[in-house]
C-alpha positions as CSV (number, residue, x, y, z in Angstrom):
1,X,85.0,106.7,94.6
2,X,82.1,104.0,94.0
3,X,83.9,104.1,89.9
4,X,87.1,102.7,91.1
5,X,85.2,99.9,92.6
6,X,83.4,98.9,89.4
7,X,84.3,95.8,87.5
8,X,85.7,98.0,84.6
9,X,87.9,99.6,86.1
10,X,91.6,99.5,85.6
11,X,93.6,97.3,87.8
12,X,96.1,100.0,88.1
13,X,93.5,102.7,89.1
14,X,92.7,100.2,91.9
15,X,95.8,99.9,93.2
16,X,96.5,103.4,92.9
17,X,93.7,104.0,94.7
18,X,94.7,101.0,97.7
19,X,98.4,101.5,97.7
20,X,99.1,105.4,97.4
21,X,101.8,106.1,99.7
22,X,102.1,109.8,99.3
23,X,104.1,111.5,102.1
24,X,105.6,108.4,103.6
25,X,109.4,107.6,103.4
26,X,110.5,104.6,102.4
27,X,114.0,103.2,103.1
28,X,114.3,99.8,101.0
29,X,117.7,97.8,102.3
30,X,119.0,95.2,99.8
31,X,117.5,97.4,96.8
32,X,120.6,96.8,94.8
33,X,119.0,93.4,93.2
34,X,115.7,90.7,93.4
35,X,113.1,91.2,95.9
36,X,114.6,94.7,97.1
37,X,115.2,96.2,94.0
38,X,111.5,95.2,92.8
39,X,110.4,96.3,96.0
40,X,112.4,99.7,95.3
41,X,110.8,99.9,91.9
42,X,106.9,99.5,93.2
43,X,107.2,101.9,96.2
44,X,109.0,104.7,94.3
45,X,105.9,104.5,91.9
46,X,102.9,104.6,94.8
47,X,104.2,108.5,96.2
48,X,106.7,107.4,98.5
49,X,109.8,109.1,98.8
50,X,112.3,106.1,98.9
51,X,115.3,106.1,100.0
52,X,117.7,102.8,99.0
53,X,120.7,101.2,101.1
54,X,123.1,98.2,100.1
55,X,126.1,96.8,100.6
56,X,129.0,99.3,100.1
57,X,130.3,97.1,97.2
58,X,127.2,96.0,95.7
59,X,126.1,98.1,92.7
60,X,123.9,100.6,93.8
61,X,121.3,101.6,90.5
62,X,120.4,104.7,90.5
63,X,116.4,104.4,90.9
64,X,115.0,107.6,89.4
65,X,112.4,107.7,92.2
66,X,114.9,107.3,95.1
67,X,115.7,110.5,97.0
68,X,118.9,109.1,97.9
69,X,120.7,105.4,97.4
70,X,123.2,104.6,100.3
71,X,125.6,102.5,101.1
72,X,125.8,100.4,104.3
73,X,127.1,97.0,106.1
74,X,124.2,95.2,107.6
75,X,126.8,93.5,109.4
76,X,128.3,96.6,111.2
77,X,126.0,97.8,113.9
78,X,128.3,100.9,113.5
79,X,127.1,101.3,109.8
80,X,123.7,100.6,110.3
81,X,123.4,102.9,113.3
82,X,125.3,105.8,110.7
83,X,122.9,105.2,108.3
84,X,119.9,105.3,110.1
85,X,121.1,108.8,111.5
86,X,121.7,110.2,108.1
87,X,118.6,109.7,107.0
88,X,116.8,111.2,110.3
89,X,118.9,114.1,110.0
90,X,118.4,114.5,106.4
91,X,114.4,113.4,105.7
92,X,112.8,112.9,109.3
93,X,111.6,109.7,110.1
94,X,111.1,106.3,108.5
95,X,107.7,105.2,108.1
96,X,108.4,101.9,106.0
97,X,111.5,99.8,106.6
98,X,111.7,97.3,103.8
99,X,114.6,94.6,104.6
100,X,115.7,92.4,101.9
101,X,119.4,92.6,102.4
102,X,119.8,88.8,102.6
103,X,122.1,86.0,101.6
104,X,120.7,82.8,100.1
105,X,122.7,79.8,101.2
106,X,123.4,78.5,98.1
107,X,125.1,76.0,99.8
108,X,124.0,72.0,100.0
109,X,122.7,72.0,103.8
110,X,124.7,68.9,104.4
111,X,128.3,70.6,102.9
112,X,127.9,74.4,104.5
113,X,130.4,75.3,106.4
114,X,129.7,76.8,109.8
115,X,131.8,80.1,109.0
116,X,129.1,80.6,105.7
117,X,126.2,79.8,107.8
118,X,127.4,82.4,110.1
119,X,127.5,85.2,107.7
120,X,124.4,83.8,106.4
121,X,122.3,84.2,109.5
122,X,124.7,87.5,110.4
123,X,123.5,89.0,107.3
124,X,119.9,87.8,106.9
125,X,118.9,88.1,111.1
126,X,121.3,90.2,112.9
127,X,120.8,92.9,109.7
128,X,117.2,92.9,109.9
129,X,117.3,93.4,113.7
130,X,120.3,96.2,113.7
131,X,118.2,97.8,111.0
132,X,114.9,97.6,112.8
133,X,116.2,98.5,116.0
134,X,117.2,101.8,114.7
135,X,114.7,102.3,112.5
């Protein structure tokens, strides 16, 4: 072990070494794009088995490490309660929950509408709560 810790060691082989997640699930939400998909991407190569969920129309890429991409409506407690249960049923239990199913507000503070900031703060709060609620 002291070899991983030497200064010429790869950086990769010390981060293998830190961040193996070997026999862990993984459920990423929001993996279909930015900070999710990356996330997707790092976690499927550190052991985990990963498991991806986004929105039903959003364009789900087909990680080759995921186990199983899903869809679901962060906004539908209904949805988010569905999905959790599939994945119980089908891999056991969760034991990282990665939420980046968000909406930027790509809206000028002082112009938003109240209906968009709504589904802003329905998507980016109320989703990460459903989803760690059930996780």
């Amino acid at each position: 072990m002291a070899a991983i810790w030497s200064a010429d060691a790869p950086v990769t082989v010390i981060l293998d070494a830190l961040f193996r997640l070997d026999g862990k699930t993984a459920l990423v939400v929001g993996a279909g794009g930015g900070v999710g998909e990356a996330a997707a991407a790092l976690i499927g190569q550190v052991g985990a088995r990963l498991i991806t969920a986004d929105a039903p129309a959003a364009p789900r890429r087909a990680s080759t490490a995921a186990a199983a991409s899903l869809a679901v409506d962060v906004c539908d407690e209904a949805s988010v309660t569905g999905l959790l249960a599939d994945i119980a049923a089908r891999f056991g239990d969760i034991d990282i929950l990665v939420y980046a199913a968000t909406l930027p507000a790509g809206f000028a503070f002082e112009t938003m509408s109240l209906a968009d900031w709504r589904k802003v703060q329905e998507v980016n709060l109320q989703g990460a709560f459903l989803c760690l609620r059930e996780a």
